[in-house]
C-alpha positions as CSV (number, residue, x, y, z in Angstrom):
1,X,-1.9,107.8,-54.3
2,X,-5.6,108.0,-55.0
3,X,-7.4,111.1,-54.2
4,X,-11.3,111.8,-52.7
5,X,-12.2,115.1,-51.9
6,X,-8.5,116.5,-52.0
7,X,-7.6,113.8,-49.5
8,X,-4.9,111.0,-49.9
9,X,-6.6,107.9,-49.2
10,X,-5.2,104.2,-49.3
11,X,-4.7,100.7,-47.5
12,X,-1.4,98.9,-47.0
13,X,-0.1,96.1,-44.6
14,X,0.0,96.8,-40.9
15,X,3.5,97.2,-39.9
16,X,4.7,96.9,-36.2
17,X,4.4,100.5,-35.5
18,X,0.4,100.8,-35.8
19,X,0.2,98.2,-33.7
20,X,-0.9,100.4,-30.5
21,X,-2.9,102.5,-32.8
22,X,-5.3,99.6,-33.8
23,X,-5.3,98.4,-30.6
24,X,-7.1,101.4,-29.4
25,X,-9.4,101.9,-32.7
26,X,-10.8,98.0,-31.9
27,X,-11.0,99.2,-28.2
28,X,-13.1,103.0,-29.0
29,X,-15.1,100.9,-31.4
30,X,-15.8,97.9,-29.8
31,X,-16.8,100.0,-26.6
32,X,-19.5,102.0,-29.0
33,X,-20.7,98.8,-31.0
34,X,-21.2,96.3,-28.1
35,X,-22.8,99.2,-25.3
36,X,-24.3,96.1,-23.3
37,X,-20.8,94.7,-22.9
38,X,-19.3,96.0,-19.9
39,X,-15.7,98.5,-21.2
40,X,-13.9,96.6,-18.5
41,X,-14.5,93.3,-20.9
42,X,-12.6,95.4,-23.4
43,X,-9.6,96.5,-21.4
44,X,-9.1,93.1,-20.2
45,X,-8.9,91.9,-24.2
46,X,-6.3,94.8,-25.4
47,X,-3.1,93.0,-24.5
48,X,-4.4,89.9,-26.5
49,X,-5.3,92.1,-29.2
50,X,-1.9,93.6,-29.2
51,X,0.4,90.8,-28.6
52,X,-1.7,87.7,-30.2
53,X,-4.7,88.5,-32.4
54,X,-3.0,91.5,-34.7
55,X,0.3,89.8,-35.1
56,X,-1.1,86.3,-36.1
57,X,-3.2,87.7,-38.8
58,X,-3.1,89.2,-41.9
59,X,-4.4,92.9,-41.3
60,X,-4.2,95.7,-43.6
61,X,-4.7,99.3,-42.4
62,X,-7.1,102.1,-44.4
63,X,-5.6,105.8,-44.5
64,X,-6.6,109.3,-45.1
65,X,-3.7,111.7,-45.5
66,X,-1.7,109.5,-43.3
67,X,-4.3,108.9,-40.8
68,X,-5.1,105.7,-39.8
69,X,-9.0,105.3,-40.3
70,X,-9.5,101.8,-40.0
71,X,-8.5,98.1,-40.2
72,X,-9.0,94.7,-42.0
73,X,-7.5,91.1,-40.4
74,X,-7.7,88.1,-41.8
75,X,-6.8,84.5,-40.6
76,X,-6.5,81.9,-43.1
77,X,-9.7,82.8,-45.6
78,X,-11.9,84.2,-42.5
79,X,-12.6,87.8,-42.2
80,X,-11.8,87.9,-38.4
81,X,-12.2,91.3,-38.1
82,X,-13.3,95.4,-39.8
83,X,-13.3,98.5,-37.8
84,X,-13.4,101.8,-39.0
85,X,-13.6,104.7,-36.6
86,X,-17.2,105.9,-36.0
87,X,-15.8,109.8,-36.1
88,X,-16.1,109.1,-40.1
């Protein structure tokens, strides 16, 4: 696996397990990103995002040492979504 600054860094597919993970990166990020958009907005989306919108796409997951970092999905040939947690 590559290295950068000692660290182990790589993407793969998302597999099931992550799911909750990524759920609450998009949430954290989203909440930052979009300030004028009420958090309760957000909340209400997370069970979509965790049972519909990351299983019908294609996301792959970004890692440092094991650590989820961020996330890619795709639908067809759309970039549908990228978030990478702001603590970076």
């Amino acid at each position: 696996m590559p290295l950068l600054n000692d660290k182990e860094i790589g993407i793969r597919r998302m597999e099931a397990e992550d799911i909750d993970h990524l759920v609450q990166l998009w949430y954290t990020v989203s909440i930052k990103a979009h300030h004028f958009i009420s958090p309760d907005y957000w909340h209400g989306a997370k069970e979509k995002m965790r049972s519909e919108y990351l299983p019908g796409s294609e996301t792959y997951v970004a890692r440092i040492d094991n650590q989820i970092v961020g996330f890619v999905s795709m639908l067809d040939a759309y970039l549908a979504a990228i978030f990478i947690n702001p603590s970076l």
